[in-house]
C-alpha positions as CSV (number, residue, x, y, z in Angstrom):
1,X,-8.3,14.8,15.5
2,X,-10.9,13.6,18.0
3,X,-13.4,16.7,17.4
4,X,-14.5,15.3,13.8
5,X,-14.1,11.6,14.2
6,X,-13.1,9.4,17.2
7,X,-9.7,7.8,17.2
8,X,-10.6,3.8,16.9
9,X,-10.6,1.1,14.0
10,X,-12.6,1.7,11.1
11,X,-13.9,-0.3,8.4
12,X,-15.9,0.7,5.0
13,X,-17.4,-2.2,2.8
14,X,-15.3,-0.3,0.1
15,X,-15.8,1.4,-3.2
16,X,-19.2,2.6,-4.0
17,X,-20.7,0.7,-7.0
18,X,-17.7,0.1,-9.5
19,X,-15.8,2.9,-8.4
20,X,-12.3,2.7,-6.5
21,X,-12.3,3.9,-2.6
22,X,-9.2,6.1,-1.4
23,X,-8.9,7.1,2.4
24,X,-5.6,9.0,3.6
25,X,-4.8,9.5,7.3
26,X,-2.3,12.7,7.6
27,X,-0.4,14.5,10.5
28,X,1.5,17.5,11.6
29,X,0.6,20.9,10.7
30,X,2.0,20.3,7.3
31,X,-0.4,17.7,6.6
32,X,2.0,15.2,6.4
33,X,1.2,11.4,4.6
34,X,0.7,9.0,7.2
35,X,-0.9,6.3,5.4
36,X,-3.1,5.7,2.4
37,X,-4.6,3.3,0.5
38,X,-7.0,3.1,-3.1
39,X,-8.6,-0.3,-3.8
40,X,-11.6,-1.9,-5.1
41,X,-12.0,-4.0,-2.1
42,X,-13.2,-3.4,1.5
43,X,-11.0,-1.6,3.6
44,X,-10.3,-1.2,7.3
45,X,-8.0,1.7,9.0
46,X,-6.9,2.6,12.6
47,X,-7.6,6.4,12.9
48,X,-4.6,7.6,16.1
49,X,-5.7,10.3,18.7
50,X,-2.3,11.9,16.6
51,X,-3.8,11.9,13.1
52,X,-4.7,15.7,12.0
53,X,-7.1,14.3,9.3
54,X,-8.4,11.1,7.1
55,X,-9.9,12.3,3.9
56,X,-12.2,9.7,2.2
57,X,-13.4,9.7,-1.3
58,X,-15.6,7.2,-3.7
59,X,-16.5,4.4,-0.2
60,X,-19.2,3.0,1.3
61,X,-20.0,4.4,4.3
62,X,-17.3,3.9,7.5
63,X,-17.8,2.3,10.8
64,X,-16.4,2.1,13.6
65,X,-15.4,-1.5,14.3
66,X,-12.8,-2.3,17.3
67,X,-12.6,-6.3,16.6
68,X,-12.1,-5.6,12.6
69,X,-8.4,-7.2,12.7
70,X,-6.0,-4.8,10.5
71,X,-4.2,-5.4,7.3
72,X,-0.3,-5.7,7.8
73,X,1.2,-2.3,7.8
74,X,3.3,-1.9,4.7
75,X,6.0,0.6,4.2
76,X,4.9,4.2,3.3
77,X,4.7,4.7,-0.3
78,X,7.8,7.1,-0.4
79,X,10.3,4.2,1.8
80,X,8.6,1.3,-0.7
81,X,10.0,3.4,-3.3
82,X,12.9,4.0,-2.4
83,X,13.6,0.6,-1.4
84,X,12.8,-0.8,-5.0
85,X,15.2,1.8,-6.5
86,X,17.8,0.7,-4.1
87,X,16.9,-3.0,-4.7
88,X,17.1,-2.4,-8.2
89,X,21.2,-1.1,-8.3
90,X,21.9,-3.6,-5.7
91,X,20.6,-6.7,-8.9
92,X,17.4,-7.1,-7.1
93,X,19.6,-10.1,-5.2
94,X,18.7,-9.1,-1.6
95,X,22.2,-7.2,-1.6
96,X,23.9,-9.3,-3.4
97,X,25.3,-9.0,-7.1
98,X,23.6,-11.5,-9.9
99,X,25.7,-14.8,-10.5
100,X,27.0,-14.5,-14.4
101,X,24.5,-16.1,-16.6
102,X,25.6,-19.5,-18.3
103,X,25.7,-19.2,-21.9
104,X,23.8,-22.2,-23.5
105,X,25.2,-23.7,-26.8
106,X,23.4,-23.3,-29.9
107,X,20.3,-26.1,-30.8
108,X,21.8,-28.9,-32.7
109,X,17.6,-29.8,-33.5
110,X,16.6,-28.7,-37.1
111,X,14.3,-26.1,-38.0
112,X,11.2,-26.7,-37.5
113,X,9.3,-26.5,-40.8
C-alpha cells in the first residue's frame, strides 16, 4: 500500500451532500475484502501497511486523523452472514431450540360491535 496513501487512521466527514459514502480496504493479490462500509454518516478507517487498496466513492474528503477513536470491528459481511443463517436453523435461541409456544384459550369477551 504505502506508495498511494500512508497506513494510519483516517476519517471523512461522510457522504457528499445527500449521497451515501462507500470506502473498501482489500488485500492479497486477488484483491481480497478486508473491510467495507456504506453509510450516510461520518466515517473513520484504519488503512494497515498490509492493505493492497481502499477504494472510496461519493465522501467528503479523507484525513488523516491518529486520535479519531475507531468504530468496533464487526464481523466481515460474508461470517455476519453466515452466522445469521446458522442462527436462524439453530431457532435464533443462541443454540438452543425454541420452548413450545403455550396455546391460549379462546376470548370468552363478546364481539366488539
Amino acid at each position: 500500500m504505502g506508495s498511494d496513501i500512508a497506513p494510519g487512521i483516517y476519517s471523512s466527514g461522510g457522504p457528499v451532500g445527500n449521497g451515501t459514502c462507500y470506502w473498501k480496504r482489500t488485500g492479497n493479490p486477488d484483491g481480497a475484502l478486508i473491510d467495507n462500509s456504506m453509510s450516510k454518516k461520518p466515517q473513520v478507517v484504519q488503512i494497515d501497511p498490509t492493505d493492497k487498496a481502499f477504494k472510496t466513492s461519493g465522501c467528503q474528503p479523507w484525513q488523516l486523523t491518529p486520535d479519531a477513536a475507531l468504530p468496533p470491528s464487526a464481523p466481515p459481511a460474508g461470517v455476519q452472514g453466515t452466522l445469521g443463517i446458522l442462527n436462524g436453523l439453530l431457532g435464533g435461541q443462541n443454540g438452543q431450540q425454541p420452548a413450545p409456544s403455550a396455546q391460549q384459550p379462546p376470548s370468552s369477551a363478546p364481539p366488539h360491535s
